[in-house]
MIGUMI-770008 format. One record per atom (N, C-alpha, C, CB): residue number from 1; residue in three letters; atom name; x, y, z. Coordinates in Angstrom, 2 decimals. Glycine has a CB too. Layout:
N
+-----+------+------+---------+---------+---------+
: seq : type : atom :       u :       v :       w :
+-----+------+------+---------+---------+---------+
: NUM :  ALA :   CA :       X :       Y :       Z :
...
+-----+------+------+---------+---------+---------+
END
This chain:
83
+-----+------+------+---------+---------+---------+
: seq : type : atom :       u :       v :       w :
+-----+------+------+---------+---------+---------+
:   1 :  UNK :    N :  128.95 :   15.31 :  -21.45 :
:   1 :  UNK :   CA :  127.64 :   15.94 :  -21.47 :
:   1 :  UNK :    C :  127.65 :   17.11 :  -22.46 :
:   1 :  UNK :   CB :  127.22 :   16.42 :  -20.06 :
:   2 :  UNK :    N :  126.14 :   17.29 :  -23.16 :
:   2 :  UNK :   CA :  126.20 :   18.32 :  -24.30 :
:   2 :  UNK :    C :  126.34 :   19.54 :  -23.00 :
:   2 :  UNK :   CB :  124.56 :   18.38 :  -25.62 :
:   3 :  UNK :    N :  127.22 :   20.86 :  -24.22 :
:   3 :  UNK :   CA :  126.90 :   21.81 :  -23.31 :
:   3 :  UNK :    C :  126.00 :   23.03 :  -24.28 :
:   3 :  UNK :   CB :  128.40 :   22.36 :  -22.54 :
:   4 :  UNK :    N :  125.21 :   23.25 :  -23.83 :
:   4 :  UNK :   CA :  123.53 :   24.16 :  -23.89 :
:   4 :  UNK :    C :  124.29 :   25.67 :  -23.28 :
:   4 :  UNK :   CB :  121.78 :   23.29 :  -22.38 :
:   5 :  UNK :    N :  123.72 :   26.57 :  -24.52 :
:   5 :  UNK :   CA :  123.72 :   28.27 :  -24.08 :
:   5 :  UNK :    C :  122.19 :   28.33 :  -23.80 :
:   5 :  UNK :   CB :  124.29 :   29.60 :  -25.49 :
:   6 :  UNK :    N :  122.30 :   29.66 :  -22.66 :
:   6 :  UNK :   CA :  121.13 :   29.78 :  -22.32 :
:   6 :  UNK :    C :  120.74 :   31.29 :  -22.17 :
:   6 :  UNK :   CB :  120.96 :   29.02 :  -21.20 :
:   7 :  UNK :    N :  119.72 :   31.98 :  -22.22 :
:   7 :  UNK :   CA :  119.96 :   33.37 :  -21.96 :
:   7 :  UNK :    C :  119.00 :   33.88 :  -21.29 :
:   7 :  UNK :   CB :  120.15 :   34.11 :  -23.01 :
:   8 :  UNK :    N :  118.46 :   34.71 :  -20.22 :
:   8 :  UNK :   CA :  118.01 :   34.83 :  -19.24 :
:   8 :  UNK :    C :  117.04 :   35.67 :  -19.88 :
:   8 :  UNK :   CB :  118.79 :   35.17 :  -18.18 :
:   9 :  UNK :    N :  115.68 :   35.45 :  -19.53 :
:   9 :  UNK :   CA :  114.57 :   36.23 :  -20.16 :
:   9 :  UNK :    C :  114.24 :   37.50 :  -19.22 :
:   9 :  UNK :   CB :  113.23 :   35.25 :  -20.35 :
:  10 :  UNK :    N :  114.50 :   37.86 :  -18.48 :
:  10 :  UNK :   CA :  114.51 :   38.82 :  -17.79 :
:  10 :  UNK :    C :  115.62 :   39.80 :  -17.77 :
:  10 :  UNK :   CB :  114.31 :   38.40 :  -16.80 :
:  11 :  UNK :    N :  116.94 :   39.43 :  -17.13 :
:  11 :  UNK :   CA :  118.25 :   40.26 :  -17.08 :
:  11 :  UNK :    C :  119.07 :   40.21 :  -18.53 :
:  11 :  UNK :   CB :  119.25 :   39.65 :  -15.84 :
:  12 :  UNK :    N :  118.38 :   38.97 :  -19.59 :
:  12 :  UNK :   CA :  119.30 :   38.92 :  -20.62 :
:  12 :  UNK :    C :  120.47 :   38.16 :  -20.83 :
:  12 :  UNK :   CB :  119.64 :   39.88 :  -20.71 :
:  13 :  UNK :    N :  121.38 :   37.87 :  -19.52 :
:  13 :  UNK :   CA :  122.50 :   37.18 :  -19.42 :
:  13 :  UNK :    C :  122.26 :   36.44 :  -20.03 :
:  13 :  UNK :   CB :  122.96 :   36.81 :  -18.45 :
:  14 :  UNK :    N :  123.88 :   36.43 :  -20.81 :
:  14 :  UNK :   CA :  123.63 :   34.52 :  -21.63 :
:  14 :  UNK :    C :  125.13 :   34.19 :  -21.03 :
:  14 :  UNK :   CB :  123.50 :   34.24 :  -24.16 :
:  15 :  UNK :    N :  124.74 :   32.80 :  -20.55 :
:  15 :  UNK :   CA :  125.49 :   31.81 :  -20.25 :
:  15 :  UNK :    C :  125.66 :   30.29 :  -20.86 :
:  15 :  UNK :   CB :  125.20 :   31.78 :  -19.19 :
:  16 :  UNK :    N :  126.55 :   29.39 :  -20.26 :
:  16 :  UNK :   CA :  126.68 :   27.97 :  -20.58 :
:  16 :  UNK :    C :  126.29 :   26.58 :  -19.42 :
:  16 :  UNK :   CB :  128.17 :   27.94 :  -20.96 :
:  17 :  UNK :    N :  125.66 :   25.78 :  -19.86 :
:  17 :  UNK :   CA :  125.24 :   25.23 :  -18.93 :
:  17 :  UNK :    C :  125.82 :   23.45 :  -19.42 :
:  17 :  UNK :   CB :  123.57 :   25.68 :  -18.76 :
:  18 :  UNK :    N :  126.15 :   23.02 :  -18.87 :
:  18 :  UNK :   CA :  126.86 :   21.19 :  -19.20 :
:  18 :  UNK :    C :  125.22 :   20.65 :  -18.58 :
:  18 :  UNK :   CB :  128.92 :   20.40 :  -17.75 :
:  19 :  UNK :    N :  124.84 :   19.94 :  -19.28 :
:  19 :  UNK :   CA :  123.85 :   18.85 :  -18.81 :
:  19 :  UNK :    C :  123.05 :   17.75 :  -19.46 :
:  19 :  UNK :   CB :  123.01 :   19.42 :  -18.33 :
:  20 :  UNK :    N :  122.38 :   16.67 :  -19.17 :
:  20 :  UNK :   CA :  121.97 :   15.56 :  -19.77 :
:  20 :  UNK :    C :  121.04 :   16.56 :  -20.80 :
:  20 :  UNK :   CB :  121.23 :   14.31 :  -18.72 :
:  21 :  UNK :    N :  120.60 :   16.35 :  -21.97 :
:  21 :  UNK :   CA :  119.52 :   16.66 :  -22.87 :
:  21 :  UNK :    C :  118.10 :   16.56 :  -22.23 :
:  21 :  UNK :   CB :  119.62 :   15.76 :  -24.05 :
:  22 :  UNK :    N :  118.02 :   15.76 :  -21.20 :
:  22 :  UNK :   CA :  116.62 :   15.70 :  -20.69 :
:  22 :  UNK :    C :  116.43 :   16.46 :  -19.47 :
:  22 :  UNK :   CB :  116.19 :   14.32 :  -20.43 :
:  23 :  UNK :    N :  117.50 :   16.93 :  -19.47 :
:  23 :  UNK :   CA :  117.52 :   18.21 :  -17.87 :
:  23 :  UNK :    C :  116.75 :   19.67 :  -18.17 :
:  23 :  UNK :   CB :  119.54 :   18.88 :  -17.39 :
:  24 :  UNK :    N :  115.90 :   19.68 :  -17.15 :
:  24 :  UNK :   CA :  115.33 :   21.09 :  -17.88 :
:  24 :  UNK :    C :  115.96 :   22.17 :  -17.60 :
:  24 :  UNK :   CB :  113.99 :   21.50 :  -17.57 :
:  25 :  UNK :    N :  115.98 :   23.62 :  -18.51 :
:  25 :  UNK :   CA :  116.54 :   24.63 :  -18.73 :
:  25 :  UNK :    C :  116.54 :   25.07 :  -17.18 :
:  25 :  UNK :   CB :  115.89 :   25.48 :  -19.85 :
:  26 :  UNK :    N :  117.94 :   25.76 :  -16.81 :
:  26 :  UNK :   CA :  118.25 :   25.96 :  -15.43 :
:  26 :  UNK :    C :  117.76 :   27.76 :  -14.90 :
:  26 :  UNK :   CB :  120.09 :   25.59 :  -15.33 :
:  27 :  UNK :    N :  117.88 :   27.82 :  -14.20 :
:  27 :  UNK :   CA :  117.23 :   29.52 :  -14.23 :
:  27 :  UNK :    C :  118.62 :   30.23 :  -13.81 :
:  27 :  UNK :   CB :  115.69 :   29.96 :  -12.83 :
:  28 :  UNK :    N :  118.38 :   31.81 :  -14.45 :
:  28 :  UNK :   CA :  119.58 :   32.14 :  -14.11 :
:  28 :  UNK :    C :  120.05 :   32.53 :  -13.19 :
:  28 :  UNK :   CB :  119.90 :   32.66 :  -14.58 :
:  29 :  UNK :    N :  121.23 :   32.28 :  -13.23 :
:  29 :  UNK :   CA :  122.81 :   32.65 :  -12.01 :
:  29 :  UNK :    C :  122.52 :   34.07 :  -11.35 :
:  29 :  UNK :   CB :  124.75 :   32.90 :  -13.04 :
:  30 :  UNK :    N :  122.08 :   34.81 :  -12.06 :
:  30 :  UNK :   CA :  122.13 :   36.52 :  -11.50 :
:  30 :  UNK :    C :  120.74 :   36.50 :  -10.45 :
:  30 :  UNK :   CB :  121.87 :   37.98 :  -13.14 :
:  31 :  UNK :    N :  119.86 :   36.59 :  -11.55 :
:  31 :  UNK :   CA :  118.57 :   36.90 :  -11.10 :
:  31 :  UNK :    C :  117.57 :   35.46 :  -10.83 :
:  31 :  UNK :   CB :  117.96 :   37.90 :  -12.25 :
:  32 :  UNK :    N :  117.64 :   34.19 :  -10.62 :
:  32 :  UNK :   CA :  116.53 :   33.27 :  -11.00 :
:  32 :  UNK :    C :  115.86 :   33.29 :  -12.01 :
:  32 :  UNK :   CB :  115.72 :   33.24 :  -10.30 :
:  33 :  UNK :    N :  115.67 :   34.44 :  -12.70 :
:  33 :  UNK :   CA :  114.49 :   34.17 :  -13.87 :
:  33 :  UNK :    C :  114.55 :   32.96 :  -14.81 :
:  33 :  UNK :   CB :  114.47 :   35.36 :  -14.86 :
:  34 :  UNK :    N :  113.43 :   33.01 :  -15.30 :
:  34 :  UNK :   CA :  113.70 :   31.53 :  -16.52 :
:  34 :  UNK :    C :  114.30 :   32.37 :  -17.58 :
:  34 :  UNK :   CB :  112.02 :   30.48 :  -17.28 :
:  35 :  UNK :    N :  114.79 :   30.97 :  -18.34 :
:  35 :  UNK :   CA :  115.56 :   31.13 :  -19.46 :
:  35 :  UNK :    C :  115.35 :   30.43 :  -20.52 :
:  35 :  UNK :   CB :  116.67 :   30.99 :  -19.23 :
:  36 :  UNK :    N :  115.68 :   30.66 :  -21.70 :
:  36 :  UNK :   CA :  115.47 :   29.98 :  -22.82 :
:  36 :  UNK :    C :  116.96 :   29.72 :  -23.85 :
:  36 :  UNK :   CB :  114.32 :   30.83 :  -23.51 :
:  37 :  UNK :    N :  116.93 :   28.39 :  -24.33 :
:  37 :  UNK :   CA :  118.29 :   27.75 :  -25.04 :
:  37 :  UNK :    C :  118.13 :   29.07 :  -26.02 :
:  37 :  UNK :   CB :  118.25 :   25.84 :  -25.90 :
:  38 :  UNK :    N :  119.34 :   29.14 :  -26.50 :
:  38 :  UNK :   CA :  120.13 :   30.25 :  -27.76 :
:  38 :  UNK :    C :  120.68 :   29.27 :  -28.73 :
:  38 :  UNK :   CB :  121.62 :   31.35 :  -27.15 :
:  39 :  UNK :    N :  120.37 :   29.63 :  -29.70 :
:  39 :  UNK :   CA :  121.00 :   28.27 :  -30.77 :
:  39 :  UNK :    C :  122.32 :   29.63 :  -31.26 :
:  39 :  UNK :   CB :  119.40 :   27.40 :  -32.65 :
:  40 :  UNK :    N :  123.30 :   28.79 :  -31.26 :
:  40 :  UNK :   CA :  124.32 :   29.64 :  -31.86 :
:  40 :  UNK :    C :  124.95 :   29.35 :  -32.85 :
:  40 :  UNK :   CB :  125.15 :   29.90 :  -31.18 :
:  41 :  UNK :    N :  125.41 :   29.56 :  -34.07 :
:  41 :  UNK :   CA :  125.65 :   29.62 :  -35.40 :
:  41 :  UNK :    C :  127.44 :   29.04 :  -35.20 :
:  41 :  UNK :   CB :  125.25 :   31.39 :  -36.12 :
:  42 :  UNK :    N :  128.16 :   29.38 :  -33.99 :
:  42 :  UNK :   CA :  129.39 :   29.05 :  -33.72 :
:  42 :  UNK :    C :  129.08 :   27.76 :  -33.26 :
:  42 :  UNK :   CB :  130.16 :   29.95 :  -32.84 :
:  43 :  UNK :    N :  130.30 :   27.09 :  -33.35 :
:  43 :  UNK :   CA :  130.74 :   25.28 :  -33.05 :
:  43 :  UNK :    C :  131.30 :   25.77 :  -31.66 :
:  43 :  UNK :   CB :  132.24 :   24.24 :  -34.35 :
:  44 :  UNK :    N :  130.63 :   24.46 :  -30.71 :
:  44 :  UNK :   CA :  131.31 :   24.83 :  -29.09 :
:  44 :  UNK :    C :  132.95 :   24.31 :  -29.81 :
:  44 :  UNK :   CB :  130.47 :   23.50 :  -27.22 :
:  45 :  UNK :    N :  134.05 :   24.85 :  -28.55 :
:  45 :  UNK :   CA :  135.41 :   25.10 :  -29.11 :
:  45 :  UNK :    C :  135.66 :   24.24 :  -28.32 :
:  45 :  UNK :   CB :  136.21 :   26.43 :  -29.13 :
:  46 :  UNK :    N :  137.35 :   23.46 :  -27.48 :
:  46 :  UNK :   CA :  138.00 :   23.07 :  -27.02 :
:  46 :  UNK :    C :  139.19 :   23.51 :  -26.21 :
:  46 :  UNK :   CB :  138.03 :   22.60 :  -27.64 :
:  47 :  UNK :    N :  139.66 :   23.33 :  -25.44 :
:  47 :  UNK :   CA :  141.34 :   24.07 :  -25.47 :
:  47 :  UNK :    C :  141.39 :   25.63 :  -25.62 :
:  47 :  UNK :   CB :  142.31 :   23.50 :  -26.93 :
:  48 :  UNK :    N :  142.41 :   25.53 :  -26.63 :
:  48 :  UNK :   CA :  142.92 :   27.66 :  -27.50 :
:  48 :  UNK :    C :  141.81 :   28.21 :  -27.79 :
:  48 :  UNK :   CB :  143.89 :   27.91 :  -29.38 :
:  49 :  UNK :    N :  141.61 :   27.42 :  -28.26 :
:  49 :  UNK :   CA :  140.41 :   27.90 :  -29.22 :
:  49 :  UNK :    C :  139.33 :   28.38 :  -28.78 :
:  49 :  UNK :   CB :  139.92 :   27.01 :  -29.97 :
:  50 :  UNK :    N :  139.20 :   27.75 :  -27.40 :
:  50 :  UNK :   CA :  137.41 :   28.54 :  -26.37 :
:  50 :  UNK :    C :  138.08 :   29.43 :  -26.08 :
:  50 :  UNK :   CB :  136.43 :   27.81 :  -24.70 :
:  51 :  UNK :    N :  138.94 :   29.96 :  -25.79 :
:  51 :  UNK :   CA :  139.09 :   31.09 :  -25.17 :
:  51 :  UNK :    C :  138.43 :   32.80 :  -26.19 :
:  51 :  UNK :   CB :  140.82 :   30.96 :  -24.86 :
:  52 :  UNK :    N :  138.21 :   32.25 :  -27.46 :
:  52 :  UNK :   CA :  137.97 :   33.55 :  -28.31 :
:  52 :  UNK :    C :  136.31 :   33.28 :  -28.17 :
:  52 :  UNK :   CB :  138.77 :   33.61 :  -30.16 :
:  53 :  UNK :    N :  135.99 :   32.02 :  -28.20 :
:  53 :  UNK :   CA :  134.49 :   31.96 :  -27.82 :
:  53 :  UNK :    C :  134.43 :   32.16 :  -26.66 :
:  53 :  UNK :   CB :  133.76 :   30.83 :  -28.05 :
:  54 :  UNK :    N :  134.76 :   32.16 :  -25.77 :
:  54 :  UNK :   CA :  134.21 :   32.81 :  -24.17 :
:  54 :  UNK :    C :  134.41 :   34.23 :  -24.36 :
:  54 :  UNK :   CB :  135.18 :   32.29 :  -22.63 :
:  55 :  UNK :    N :  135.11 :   34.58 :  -24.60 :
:  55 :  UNK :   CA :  135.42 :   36.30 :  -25.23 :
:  55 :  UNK :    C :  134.36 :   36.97 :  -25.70 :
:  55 :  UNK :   CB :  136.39 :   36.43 :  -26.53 :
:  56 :  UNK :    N :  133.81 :   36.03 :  -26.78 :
:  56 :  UNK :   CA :  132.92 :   36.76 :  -27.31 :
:  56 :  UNK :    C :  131.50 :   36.82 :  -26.71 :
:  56 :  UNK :   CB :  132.90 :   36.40 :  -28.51 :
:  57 :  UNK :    N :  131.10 :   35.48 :  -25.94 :
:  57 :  UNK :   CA :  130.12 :   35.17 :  -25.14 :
:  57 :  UNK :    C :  129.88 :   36.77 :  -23.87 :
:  57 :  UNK :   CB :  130.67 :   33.52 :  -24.42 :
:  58 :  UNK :    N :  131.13 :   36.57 :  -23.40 :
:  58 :  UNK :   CA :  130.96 :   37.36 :  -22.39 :
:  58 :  UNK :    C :  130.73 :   39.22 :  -23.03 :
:  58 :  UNK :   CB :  132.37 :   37.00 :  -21.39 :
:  59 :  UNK :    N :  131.28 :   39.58 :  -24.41 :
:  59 :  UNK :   CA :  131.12 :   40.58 :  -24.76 :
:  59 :  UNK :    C :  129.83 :   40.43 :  -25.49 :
:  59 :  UNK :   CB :  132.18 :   41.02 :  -25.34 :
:  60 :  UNK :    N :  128.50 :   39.29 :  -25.03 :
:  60 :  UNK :   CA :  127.65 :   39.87 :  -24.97 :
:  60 :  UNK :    C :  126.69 :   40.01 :  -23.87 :
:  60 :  UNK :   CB :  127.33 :   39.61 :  -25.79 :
:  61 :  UNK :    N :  127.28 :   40.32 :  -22.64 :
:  61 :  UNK :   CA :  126.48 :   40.11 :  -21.61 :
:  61 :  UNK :    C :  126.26 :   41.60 :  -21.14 :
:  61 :  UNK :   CB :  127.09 :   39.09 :  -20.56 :
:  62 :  UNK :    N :  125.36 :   42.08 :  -20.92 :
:  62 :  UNK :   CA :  124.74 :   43.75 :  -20.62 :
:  62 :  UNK :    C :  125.80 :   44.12 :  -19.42 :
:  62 :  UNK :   CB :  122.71 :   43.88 :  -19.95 :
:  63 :  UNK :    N :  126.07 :   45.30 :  -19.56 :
:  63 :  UNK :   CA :  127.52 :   46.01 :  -18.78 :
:  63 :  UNK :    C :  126.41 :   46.62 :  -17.88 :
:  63 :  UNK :   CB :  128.85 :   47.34 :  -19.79 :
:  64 :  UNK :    N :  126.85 :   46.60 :  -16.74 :
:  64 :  UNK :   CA :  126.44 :   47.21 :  -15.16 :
:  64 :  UNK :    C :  126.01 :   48.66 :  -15.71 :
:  64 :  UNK :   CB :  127.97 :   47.30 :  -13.77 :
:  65 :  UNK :    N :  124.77 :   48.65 :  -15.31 :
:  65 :  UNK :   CA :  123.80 :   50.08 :  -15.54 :
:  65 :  UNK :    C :  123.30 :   50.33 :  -16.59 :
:  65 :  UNK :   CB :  124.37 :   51.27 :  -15.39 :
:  66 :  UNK :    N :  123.39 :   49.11 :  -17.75 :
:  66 :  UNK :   CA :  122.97 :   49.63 :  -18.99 :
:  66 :  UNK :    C :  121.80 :   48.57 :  -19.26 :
:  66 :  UNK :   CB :  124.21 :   49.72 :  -20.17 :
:  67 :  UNK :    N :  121.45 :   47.88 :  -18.05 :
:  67 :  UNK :   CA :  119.91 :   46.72 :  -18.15 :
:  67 :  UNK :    C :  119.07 :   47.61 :  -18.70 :
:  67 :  UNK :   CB :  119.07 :   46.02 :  -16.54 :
:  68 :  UNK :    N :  118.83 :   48.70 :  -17.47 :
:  68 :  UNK :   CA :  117.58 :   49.69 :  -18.05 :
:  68 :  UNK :    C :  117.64 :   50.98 :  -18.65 :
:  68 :  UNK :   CB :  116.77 :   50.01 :  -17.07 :
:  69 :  UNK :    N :  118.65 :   50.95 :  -19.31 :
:  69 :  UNK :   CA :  118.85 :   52.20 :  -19.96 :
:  69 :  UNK :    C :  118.06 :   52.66 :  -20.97 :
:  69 :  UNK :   CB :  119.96 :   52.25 :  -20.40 :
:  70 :  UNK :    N :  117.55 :   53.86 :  -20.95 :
:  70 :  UNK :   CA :  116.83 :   54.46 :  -22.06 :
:  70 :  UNK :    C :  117.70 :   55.18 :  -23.08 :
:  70 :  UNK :   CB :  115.84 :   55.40 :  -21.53 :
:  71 :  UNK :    N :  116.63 :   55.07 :  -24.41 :
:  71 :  UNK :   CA :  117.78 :   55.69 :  -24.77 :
:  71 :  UNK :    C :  116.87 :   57.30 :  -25.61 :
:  71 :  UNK :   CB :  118.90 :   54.42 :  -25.92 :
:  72 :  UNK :    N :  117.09 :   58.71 :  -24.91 :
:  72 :  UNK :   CA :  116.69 :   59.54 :  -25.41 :
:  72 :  UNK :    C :  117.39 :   60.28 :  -26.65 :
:  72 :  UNK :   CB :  116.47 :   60.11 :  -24.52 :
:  73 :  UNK :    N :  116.40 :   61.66 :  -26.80 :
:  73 :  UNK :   CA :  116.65 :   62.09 :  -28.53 :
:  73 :  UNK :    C :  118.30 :   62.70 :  -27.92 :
:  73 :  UNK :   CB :  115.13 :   63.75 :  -29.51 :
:  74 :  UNK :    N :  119.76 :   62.42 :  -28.81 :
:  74 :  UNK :   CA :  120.98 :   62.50 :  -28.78 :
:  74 :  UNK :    C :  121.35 :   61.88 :  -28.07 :
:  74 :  UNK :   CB :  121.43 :   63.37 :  -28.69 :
:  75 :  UNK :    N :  120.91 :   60.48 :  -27.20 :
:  75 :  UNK :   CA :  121.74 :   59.63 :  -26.38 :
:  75 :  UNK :    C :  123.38 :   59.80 :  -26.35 :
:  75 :  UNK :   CB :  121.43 :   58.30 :  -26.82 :
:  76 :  UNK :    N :  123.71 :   59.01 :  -27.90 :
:  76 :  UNK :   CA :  124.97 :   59.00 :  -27.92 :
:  76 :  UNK :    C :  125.63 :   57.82 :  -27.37 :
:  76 :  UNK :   CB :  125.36 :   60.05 :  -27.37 :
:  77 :  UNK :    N :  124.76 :   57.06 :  -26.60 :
:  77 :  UNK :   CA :  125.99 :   56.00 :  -25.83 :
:  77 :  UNK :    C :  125.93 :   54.81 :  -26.88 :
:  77 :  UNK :   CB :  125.55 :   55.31 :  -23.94 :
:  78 :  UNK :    N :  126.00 :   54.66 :  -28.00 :
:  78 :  UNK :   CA :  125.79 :   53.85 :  -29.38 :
:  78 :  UNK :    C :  125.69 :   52.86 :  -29.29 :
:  78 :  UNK :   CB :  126.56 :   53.83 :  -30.28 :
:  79 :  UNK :    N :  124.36 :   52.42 :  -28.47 :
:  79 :  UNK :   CA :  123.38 :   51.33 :  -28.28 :
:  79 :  UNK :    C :  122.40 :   51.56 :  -29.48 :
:  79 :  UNK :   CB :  122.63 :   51.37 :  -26.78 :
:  80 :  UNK :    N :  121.85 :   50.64 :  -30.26 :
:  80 :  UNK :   CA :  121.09 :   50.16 :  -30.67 :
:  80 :  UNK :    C :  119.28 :   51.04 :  -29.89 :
:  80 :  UNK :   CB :  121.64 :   48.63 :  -30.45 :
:  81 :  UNK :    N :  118.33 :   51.48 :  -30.61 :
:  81 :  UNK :   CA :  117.32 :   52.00 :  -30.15 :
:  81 :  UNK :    C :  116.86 :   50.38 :  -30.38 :
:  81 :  UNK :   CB :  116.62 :   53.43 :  -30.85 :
:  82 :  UNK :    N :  115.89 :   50.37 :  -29.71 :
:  82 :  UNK :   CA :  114.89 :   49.46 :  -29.05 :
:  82 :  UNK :    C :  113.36 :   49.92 :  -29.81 :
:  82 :  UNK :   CB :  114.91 :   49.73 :  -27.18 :
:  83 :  UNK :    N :  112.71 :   49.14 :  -30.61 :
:  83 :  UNK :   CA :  111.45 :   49.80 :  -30.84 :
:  83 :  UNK :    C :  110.13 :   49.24 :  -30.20 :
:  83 :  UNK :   CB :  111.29 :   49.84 :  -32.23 :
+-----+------+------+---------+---------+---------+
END
């Protein structure tokens, strides 16, 4: 079965999902919300080799307390401003 990234339109999480092509997009693991496929520019891996793609997958998933973080004038926590 193809396996489909998915990323949670609400909490953001992106995950991996194994399923037929005609299965509809699953909601996410954290929160239920719907989600939408992520096309990713990387080739799914195998073996050695997933392990640097799960790595990187997971270093992009939002770190505990920083869903709703604002970010004011001298933040500092070197997030990206949001416009």
């Amino acid at each position: 079965m193809p396996t489909y990234d998915y990323q949670c339109t609400q909490c953001k999480l992106q995950f991996e999902a194994h399923h037929a092509i005609s299965t509809p997009s699953p909601d996410c693991p954290i929160c239920g919300a719907a989600t939408a496929k992520v096309i990713l520019t990387a080739p799914a891996m195998h073996g050695h080799m997933a392990r640097g793609r799960d790595l990187a997958m997971r270093s992009l998933q939002p770190k505990p307390g920083q869903e709703k973080h604002v970010h004011g004038p001298g933040c500092g926590c070197g997030q990206r401003q949001h416009s």
